[in-house]
C-alpha positions as CSV (number, residue, x, y, z in Angstrom):
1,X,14.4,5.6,-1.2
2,X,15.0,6.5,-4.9
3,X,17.1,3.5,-5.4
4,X,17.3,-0.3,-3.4
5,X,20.3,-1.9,-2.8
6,X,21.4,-5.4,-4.5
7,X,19.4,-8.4,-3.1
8,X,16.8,-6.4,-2.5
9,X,13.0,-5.8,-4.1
10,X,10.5,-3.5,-4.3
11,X,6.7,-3.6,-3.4
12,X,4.2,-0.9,-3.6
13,X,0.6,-1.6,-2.2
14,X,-2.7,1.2,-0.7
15,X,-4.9,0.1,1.6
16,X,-6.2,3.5,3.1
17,X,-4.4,5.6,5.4
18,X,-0.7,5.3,4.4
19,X,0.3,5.9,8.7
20,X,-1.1,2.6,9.8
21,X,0.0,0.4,6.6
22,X,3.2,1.5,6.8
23,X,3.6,0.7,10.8
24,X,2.3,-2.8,9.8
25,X,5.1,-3.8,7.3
26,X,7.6,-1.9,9.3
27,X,7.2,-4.5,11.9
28,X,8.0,-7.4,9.5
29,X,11.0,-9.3,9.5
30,X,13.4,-8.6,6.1
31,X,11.7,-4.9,5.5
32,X,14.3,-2.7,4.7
33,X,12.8,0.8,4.3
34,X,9.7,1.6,4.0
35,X,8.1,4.8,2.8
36,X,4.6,6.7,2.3
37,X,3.4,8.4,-0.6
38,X,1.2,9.0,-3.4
39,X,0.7,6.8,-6.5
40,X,-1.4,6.4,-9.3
41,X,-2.3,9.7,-10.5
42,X,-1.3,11.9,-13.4
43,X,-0.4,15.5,-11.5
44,X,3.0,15.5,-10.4
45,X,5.2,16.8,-7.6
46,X,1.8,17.0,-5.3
47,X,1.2,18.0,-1.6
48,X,-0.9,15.7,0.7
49,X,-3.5,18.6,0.3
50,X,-3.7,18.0,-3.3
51,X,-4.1,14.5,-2.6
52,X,-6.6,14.7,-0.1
53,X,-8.7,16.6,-2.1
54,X,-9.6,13.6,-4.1
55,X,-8.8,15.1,-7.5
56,X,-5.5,14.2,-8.3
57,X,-6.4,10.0,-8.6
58,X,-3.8,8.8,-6.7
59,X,-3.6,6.9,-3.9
60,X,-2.2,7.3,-0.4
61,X,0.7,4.1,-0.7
62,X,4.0,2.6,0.9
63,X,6.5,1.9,-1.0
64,X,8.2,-1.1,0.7
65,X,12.2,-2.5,-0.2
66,X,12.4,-5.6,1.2
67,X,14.8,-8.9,1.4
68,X,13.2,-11.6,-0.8
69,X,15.8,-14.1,1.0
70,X,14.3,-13.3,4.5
71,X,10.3,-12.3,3.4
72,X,8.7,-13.4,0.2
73,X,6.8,-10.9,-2.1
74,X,4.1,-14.0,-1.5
75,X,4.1,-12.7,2.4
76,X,3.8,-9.2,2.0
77,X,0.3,-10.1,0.2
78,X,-0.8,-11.8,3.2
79,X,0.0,-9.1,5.7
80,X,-1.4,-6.3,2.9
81,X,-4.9,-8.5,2.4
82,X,-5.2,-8.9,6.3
83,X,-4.9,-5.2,7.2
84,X,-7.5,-3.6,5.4
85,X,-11.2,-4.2,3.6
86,X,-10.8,-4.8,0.1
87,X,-14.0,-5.4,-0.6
88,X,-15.1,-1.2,0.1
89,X,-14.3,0.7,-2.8
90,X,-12.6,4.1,-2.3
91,X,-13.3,4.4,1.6
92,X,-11.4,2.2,5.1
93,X,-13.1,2.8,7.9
94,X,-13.7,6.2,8.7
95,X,-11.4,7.8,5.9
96,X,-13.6,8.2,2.7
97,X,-12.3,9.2,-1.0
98,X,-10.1,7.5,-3.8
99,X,-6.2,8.4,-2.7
100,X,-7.9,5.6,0.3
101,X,-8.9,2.8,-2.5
102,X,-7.2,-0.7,-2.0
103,X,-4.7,-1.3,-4.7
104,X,-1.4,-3.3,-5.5
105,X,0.9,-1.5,-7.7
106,X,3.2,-4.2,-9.3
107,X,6.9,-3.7,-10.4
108,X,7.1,-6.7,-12.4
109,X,5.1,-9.7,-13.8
110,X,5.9,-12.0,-11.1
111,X,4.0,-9.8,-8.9
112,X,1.2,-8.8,-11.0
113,X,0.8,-12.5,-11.3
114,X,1.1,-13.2,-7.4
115,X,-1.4,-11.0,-6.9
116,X,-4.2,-11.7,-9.0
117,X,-3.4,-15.5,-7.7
118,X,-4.2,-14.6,-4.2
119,X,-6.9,-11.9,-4.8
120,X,-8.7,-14.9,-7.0
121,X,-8.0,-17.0,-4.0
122,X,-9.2,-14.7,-1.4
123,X,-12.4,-13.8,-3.7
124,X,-13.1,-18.3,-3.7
125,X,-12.3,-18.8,-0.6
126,X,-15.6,-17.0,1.1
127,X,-13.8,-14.9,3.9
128,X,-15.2,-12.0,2.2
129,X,-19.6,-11.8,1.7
130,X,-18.5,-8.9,-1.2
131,X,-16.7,-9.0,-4.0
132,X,-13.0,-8.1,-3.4
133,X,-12.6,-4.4,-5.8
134,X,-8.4,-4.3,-4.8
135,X,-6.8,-2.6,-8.3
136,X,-3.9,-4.9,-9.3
137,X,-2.2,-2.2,-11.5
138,X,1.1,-1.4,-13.1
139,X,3.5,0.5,-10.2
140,X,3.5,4.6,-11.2
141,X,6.0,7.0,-10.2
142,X,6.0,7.4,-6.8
143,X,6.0,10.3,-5.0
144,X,7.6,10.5,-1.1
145,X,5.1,12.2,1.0
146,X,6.1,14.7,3.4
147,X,8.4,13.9,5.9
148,X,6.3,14.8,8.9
149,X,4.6,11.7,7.2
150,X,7.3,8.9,7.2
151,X,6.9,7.2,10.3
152,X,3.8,8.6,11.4
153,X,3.5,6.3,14.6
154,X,7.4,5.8,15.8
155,X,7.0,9.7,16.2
156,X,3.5,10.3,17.3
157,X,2.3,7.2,18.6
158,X,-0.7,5.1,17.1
159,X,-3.3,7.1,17.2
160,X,-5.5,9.3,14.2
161,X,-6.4,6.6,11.3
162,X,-6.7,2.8,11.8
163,X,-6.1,-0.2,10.4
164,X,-9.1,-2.4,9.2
């Protein structure tokens, strides 16, 4: 998934275990590809050991290509906000440590911008008794996670993490 096709965009967001995330957007309408990995550390070509081990900072993530004529970037943010706690810093549900920390990684300013807009509008809107800690930061190089990791569920069926 190195490069998208014409027509189509490219979202990146964390929201703990990258098995369950991923199955959610799969299931939507105008995804094209999806794929788990790691983002938003500094140590490069890592293992999911590495990562696990909390000390490379990045995050478990699925990179997501998608049609912006069929599903809006705007849509996307709803399903990623419903499907996990942003207001628990570094920790959903039973998996604890950073590369499990809520985060959107943005690809351009309209995003950055879409996201802040419905993170403030979340954080207003009182559906959440804590204060929403979801890092709204500048896409990284992403790196493909295994491939006994891409389609976690479609191969093993939904069980190991959840979903918030």
């Amino acid at each position: 998934m190195d490069t998208i096709g014409a027509g189509t965009k490219k979202a990146t967001f964390a929201a703990g275990c990258f098995w369950g995330v991923e199955a959610a957007f799969r299931e939507v309408e105008g995804v094209v590809s999806t794929a788990v990995g790691y983002t938003g550390g500094e140590t490069e070509n890592l293992s999911y050991e590495e990562v696990c081990t909390g000390e490379t900072d990045h995050a478990e993530a699925v990179e997501v290509v998608y049609d912006p004529k069929v599903v809006s970037y705007d849509q996307l943010l709803d399903l990623f906000w419903s499907i996990h706690d942003p207001t628990t810093k570094d920790r959903q549900g039973p998996d604890v440590g950073s590369q499990y920390r809520s985060a959107v990684f943005y690809h351009d300013p309209v995003q950055e911008a879409a996201a802040r807009a419905k993170m403030e509008k979340l954080q207003s809107s009182g559906l959440y008794r804590r204060e929403i800690v979801t890092e709204i930061v500048p896409a990284a190089k992403f790196y493909r996670a295994e491939e006994y990791h891409q389609r976690y569920f479609e191969k093993h069926g939904r069980r190991g993490c959840r979903v918030w």
